[in-house]
N, C-alpha and C positions, 0 to 999 in steps of 0.2 A: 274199168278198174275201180273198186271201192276206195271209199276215199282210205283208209287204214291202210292200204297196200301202198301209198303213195309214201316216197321221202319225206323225212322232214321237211325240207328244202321244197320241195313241192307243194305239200299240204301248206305250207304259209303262206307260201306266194299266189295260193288260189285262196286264202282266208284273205289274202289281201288283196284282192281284185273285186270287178261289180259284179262277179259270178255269184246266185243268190246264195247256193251252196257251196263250202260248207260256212256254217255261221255261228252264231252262241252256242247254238245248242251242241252243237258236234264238238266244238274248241272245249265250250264246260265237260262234255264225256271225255273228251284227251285228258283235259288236263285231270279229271279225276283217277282216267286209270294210271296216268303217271305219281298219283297220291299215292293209290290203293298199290301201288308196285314196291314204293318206297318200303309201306309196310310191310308188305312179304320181307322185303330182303332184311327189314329187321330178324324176321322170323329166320330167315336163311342163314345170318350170323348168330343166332341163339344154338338153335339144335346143333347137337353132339359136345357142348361144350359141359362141360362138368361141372361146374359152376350153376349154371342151369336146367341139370337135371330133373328137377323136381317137377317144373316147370314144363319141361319138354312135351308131353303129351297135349297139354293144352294149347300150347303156342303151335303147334303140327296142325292141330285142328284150324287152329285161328290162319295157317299156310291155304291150308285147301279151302276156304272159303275166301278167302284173298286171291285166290291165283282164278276161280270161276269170275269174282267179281270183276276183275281186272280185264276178262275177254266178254263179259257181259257191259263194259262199259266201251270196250272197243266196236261191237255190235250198234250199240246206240248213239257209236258217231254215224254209221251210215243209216241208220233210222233212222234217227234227225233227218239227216237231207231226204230223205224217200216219204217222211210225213209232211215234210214243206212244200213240196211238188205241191199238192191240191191246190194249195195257196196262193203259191205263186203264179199260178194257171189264173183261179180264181178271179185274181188281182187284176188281169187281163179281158175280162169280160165288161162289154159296154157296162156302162150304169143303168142304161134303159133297158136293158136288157131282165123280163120280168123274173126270171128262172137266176138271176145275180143273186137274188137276196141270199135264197136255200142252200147254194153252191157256196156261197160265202159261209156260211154258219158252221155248215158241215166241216168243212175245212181247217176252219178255227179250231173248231173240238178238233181232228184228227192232228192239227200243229202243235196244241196244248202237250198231246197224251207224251211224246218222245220227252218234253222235257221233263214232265213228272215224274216219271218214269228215273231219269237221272237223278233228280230230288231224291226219290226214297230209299236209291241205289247208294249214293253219296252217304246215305244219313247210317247204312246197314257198313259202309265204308269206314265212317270217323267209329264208329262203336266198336268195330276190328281193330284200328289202329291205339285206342285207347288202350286196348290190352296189351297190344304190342309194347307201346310204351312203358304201361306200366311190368310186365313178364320177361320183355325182349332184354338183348346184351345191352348192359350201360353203355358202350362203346358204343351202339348204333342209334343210340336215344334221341340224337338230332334230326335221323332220319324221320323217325316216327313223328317229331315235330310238321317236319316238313310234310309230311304226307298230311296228318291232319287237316293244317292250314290251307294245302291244295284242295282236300276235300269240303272244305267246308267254301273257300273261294268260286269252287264248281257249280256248288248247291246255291249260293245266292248270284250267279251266273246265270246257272238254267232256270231258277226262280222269274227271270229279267224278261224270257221265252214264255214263260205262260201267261204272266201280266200282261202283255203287249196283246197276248190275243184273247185272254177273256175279255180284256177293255172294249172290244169291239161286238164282242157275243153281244146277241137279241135275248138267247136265252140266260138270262141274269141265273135262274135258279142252277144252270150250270155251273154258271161261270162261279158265280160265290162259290158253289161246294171241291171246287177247285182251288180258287182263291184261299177255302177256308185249309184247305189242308196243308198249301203249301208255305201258307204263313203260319201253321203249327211246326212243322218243319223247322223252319230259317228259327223259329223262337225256340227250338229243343237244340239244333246243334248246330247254330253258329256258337253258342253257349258254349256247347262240348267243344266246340273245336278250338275256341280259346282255352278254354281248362286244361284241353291236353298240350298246349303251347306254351304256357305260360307254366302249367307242372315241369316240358323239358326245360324251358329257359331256368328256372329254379333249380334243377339238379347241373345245368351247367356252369352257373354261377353261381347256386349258393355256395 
C-alpha cells in the first residue's frame, strides 16, 4: 500500500515508529500538499461569486495549477521513501567492504534528488498562494495564510533532507551545486512566505 493511501492515523503512527520510511521528506511533501489544498479552497470560495468577477479567470487558472500541485506533492511523499531505500540498504554494507564507498555516494545523490524536488515544488506552491491571497475571497484570506506558512514550513523541512546528505557526499562539486540552490530557495521564499503572512495578519487586524 503507498504510503498516501494509508489513514491519517496510520501514516503518523508509522512517522512515529524506527520504520526508516516515511521520514522528513515525505511528512514535508504532506504537509505541503496540505498548504497547496488550503489555497485551492481559497480559490474554491472565490469563483462564481460577483464580487469577484473580474478576478475570476485568473484565480480558475491559479485552481488548476494548485489541484496538479497538490497530487504532485502527494507523488513525492512516496518518492521520498522509494529514493531512501538505496540508502538505507547502503547504510548496511560492511565498511570494508571496497564497493561501500560508490554505493554510498550514489545513493546520497539519488536521497538528495526527492527532496529538491519538494523545494521547488513548494516554492512554485507559496507564488500560487500569494495570489490567492492577494485575488481570493476576503472571507478565505486566513486560509491562504495558513497555506503559505505550511508551504514554506515544508521547504525549510525538506531543505533539512538534502543537508544531511550532501554533508556526507565525496563529490563536493555536487553537493555544493545542490547546496547552492537550495539555499537560493529558502533565501527567495521563506521571505515570501512571511510576506504573504504577515499581509493576511494585516488585513485581519488592521
Amino acid at each position: 500500500m503507498k504510503l498516501i493511501d494509508r489513514t491519517v492515523t496510520a501514516f503518523t503512527e508509522q512517522l512515529a515508529s524506527p520504520a526508516p520510511v516515511p521520514g522528513g521528506g515525505g511528512a514535508s511533501a504532506l504537509a505541503a500538499a496540505i498548504g497547496i489544498s488550503l489555497g485551492d479552497m481559497v480559490g474554491e470560495l472565490t469563483v462564481g461569486k460577483k464580487r469577484y468577477a473580474d478576478v475570476e479567470e485568473d484565480v480558475r487558472s491559479l485552481m488548476e495549477r494548485a489541484q496538479a500541485l497538490r497530487l504532485r506533492f502527494l507523488e513525492l511523499v512516496d518518492a521520498d521513501a522509494e529514493a531512501f531505500a538505496p540508502l538505507a540498504k547502503a547504510y548496511g554494507i560492511p565498511k570494508d567492504d571496497p564497493g561501500r564507498a560508490q554505493v554510498m555516494e550514489n545513493a546520497l545523490k539519488v536521497a538528495c534528488s526527492v527532496p529538491m524536488d519538494i523545494m521547488r515544488a513548494c516554492g512554485e506552491a507559496i507564488d500560487i498562494i500569494e495570489e490567492f491571497a492577494a485575488k481570493g475571497s476576503r472571507l478565505a484570506v486566513s486560509d491562504a495564510g495558513c497555506g503559505a506558512i505550511l508551504c514554506k514550513a515544508a521547504m525549510q523541512a525538506a531543505s533539512l533532507n538534502v543537508y544531511i546528505n550532501t554533508k556526507s557526499m565525496k563529490d563536493r562539486t555536487s553537493a555544493q551545486a545542490l547546496e547552492d540552490e537550495a539555499d537560493a530557495l529558502l533565501a527567495k521564499y521563506t521571505s515570501l512566505g512571511d510576506s504573504v503572512y504577515n499581509s493576511v495578519v494585516n488585513k485581519l487586524r488592521g
